[in-house]
Structures are given as structure tokens and as C-alpha cells.
C-alpha positions as CSV (number, residue, x, y, z in Angstrom):
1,X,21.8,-52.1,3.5
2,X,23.2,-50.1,0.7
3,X,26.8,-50.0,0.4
4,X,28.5,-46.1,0.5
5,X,29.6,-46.3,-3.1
6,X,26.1,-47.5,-4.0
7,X,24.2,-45.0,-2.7
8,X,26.6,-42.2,-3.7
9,X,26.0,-43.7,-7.2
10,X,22.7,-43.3,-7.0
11,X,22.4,-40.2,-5.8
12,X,24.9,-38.6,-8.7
13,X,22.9,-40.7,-11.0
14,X,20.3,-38.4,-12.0
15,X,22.8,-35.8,-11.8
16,X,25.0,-37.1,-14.6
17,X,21.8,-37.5,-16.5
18,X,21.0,-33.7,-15.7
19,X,24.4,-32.6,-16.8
20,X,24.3,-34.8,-20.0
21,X,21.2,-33.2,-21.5
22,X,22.7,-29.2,-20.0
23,X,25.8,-30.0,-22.2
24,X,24.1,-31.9,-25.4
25,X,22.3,-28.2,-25.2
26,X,25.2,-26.2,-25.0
27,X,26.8,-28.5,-27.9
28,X,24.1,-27.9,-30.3
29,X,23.9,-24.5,-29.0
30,X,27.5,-23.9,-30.5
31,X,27.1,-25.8,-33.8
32,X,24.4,-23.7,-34.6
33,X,26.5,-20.9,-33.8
34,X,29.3,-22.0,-36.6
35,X,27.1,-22.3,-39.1
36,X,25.9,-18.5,-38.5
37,X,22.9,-19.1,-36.2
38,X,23.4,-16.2,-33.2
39,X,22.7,-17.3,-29.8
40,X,19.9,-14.0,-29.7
41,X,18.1,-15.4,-32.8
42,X,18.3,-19.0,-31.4
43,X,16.7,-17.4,-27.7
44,X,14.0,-16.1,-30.1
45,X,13.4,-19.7,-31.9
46,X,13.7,-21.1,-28.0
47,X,10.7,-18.8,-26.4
48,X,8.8,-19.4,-30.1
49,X,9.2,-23.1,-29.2
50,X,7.8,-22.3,-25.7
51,X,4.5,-20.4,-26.9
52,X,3.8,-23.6,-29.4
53,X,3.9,-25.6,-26.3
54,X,1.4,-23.8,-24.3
55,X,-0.6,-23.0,-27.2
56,X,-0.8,-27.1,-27.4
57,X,-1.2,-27.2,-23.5
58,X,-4.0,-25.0,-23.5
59,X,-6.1,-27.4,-26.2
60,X,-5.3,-30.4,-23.9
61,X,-6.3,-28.6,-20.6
62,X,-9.4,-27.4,-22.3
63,X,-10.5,-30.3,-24.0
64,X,-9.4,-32.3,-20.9
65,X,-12.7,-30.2,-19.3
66,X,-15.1,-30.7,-22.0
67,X,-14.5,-34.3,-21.7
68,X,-14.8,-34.0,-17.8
69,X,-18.2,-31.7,-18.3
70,X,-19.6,-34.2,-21.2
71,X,-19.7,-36.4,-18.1
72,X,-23.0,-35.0,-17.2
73,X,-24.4,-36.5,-20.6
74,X,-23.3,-39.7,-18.9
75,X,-24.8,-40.2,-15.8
76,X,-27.4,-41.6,-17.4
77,X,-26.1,-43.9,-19.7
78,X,-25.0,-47.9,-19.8
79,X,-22.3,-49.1,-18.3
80,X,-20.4,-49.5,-21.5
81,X,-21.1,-46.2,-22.0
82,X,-19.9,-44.8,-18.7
83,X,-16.6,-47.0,-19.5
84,X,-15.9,-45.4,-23.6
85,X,-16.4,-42.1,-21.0
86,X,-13.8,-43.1,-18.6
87,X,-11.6,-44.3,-21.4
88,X,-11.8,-40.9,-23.3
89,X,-10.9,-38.5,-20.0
90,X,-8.3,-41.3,-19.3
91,X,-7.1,-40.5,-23.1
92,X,-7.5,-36.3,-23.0
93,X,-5.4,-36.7,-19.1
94,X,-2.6,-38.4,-20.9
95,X,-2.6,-35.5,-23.7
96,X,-2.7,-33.5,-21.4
97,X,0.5,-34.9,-19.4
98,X,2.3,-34.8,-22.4
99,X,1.5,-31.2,-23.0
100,X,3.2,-30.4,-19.9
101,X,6.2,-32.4,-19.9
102,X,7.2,-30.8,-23.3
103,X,6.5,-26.9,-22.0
104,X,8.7,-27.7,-19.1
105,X,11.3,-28.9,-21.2
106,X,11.2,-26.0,-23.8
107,X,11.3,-23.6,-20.9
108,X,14.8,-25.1,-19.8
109,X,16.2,-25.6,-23.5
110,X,15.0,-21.3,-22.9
111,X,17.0,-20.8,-19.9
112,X,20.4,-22.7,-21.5
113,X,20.3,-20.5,-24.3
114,X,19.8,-17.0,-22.6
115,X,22.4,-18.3,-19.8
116,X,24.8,-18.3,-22.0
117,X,23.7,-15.3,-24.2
118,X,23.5,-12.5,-21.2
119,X,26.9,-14.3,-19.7
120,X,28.5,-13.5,-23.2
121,X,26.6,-10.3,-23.7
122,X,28.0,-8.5,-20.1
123,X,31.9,-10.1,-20.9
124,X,31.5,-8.2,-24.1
125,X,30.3,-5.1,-22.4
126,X,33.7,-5.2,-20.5
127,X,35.7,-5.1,-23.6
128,X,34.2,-1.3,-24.3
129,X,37.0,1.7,-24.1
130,X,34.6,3.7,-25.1
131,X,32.8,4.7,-22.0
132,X,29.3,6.4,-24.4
133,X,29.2,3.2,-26.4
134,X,29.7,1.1,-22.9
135,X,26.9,2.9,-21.4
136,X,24.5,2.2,-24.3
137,X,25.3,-1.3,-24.2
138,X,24.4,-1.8,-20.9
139,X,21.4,-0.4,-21.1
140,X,20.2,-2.0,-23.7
141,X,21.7,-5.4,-21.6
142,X,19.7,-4.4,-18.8
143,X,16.5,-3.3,-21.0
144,X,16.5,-6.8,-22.5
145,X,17.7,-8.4,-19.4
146,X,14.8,-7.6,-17.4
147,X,12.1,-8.2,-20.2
148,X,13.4,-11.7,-20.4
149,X,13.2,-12.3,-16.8
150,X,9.8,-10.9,-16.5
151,X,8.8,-13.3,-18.8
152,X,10.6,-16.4,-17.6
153,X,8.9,-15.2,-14.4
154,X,5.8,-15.8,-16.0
155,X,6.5,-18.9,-18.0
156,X,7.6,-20.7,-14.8
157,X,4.5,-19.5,-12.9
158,X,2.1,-20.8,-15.6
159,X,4.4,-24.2,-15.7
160,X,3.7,-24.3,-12.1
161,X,0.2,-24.2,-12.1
162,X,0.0,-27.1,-14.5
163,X,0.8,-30.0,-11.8
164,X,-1.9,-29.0,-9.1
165,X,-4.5,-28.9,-12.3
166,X,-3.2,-31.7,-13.9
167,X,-2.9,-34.1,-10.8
168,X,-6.8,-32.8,-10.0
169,X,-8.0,-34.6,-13.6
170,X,-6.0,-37.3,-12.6
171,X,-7.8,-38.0,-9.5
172,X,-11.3,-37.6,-11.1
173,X,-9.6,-39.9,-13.5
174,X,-8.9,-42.5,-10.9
175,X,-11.9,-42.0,-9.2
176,X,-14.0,-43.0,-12.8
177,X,-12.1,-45.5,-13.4
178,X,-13.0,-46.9,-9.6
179,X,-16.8,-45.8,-9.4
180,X,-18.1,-46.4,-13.2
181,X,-22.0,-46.1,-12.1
182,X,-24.3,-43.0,-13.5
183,X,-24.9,-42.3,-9.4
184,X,-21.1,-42.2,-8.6
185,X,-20.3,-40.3,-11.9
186,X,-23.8,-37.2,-10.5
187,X,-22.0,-37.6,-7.3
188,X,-18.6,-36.4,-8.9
189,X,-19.7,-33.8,-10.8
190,X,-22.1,-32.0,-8.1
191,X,-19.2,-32.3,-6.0
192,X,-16.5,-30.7,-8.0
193,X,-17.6,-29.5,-11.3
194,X,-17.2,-25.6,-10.5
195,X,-13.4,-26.1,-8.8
196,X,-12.1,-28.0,-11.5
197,X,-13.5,-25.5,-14.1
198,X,-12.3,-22.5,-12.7
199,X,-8.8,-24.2,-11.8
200,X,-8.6,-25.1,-15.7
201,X,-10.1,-21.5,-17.0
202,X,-7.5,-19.9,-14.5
203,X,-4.2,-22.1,-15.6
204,X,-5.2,-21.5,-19.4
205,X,-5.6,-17.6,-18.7
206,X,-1.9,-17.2,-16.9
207,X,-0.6,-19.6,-19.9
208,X,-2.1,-16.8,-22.6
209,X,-0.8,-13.9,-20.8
210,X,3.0,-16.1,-20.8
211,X,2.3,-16.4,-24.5
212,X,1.3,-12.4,-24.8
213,X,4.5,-11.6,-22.9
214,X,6.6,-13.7,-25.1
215,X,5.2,-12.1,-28.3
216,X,6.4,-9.1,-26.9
217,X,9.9,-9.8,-25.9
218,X,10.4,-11.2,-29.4
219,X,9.2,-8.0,-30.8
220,X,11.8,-6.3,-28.7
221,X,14.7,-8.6,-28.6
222,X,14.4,-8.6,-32.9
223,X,14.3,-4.8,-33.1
């Protein structure tokens, strides 16, 4: 049995780790500052660093499916061949992994920076005596404000679709790797061809209309 001050230290565990990585953001977030980087230009470099990712996310996804459709070339191949097959899907899943791991994390490095850009905006906003000046500001707080979260809105939603899509190409992945015979492999791709095409074609659509929205917002934000 686990001792109390064992499993409290387990628990906080990954919750230090959490907190670690929020403030090394917020640190480099500052330095950047001091050496004349604004937090709005580094929000803009952030959501930049976001559309790269799914850019690369929407290769892997989609060259994750040729490889899964090239299967049909397979079924009616040797053995070794059906195995350089399994190896190369195995391959273009783990690419594919990566991809999302590293949009997920860009979209957080995102939400540090804004966090602390519309927290510092509205303070400032308070400062105003000047009611006209005060009432332009916080439109244009709001104007931005809501652009941003529309497209965080939409970042997170194509990030979300990811797991369901990637965790279906790791199955067929498994079940390859389990069933290397040309029948098995016809079997597979009667089966679930069409649902794994369309779930791939959908999750690479929402991911291009994230990385429309973001074009946008960094038209807006740098005006």
C-alpha cells in the first residue's frame, strides 16, 4: 500500500512538471521582451509556429493514407513484401504521432503568450483618463479578443480530431503487424478503407480552415 506522502507525491508530480514548463514560457516570454520583442509580435510568431505544425500534420496524415491505400497493391504480394508494407505504415504512423504531439504543444506555447498579452492589455486599458481613448481601446481589445478565441476555438477542435484519427491508423497498424497474409490485408481494406479515408480527408479539411483562420488573425493583429 502506498504511503500518504507517496501518493500525494505522485499525484503533484506531473503537476510540478506542468508548472515547470508554464514558467520556462513565461521566462523566455520576458527575455524576449527586454531585448524589444513585444508580447503581440511574439503571439504572431506563436500562431505562425502553430500553422507550420499543421501544415506538417496534414503531410503525415495524408501520406499516412496513401500508405494505408498502397495496401491494395499488396494483397497480392510475398510475405516479405507484405512485411516492408507493414514496416512503412508502421513508419508514416509514427510521423504522424509526432506531428501531433508538436501542434499540441505549439497551441499551448499560443495560449501562454496571449494569457499574458490580453491580461496586460485590459490592466492597461484601466490606466486611461481619457474616457474617448478608453473606449477605443477596448474595442479594439475586444475586436482582437474575440478573433483570437475564434481561432483557438478552431485550433483546439482540429487538435482534437487528431487522436480518434490517429489511434484508427494505429489499430490498422497493429492489426498488420498481427495478420501479415494478402487475405487478412483484402479483408482490412474491404472492411474499412472508406471510414478511414473520409476520417483523414475530414481532420486535414478542419486543420486547413485553422490554418485560413490564423492567416487572418495575423493579418488583423499586425495592422
Amino acid at each position: 500500500m502506498r504511503t500518504p506522502i507517496l501518493a500525494a507525491s505522485l499525484f503533484l508530480a506531473p503537476v510540478a512538471f506542468v508548472a515547470s514548463l508554464s514558467g520556462c514560457q513565461s521566462t523566455m516570454m520576458m527575455m524576449k521582451e527586454q531585448v524589444g520583442i513585444p508580447k503581440r509580435e511574439q503571439l504572431v510568431a506563436r500562431v505562425e509556429d502553430v500553422q507550420e505544425a499543421q501544415q506538417d500534420a496534414k503531410k503525415e496524415f495524408q501520406s499516412a493514407l496513401d500508405q494505408f491505400l498502397a495496401l491494395n497493391a499488396a494483397t497480392g504480394g510475398q510475405a516479405t513484401d507484405l512485411e516492408k508494407t507493414y514496416k512503412r505504415l508502421q513508419a508514416e504512423y509514427d510521423d504522424a504521432k509526432d506531428a501531433v504531439e508538436t501542434v499540441k504543444k505549439r497551441i499551448a506555447n499560443t495560449q501562454t503568450v496571449s494569457a499574458a498579452l490580453f491580461k496586460e492589455w485590459q490592466a492597461e486599458i484601466g490606466t486611461f483618463t481619457n474616457q474617448g481613448l478608453k473606449q477605443q481601446s477596448q474595442e479594439q481589445y475586444n475586436q482582437t479578443k474575440g478573433e483570437y478565441d475564434q481561432l483557438l476555438s478552431l485550433m483546439q477542435a482540429s487538435s482534437n480530431k487528431m487522436d480518434p484519427v490517429l489511434n484508427t491508423l494505429r489499430e490498422q497498424v497493429l492489426f498488420l503487424k498481427h495478420n501479415l497474409n494478402a487475405q487478412a490485408i483484402g479483408s482490412l481494406m474491404n472492411r474499412e478503407r472508406g471510414a478511414i479515408e473520409s476520417q483523414v480527408n475530414t481532420l486535414i479539411a478542419d486543420m486547413q480552415r485553422s490554418i485560413d483562420e490564423a492567416d487572418a488573425f495575423i493579418k488583423q493583429i499586425k495592422k
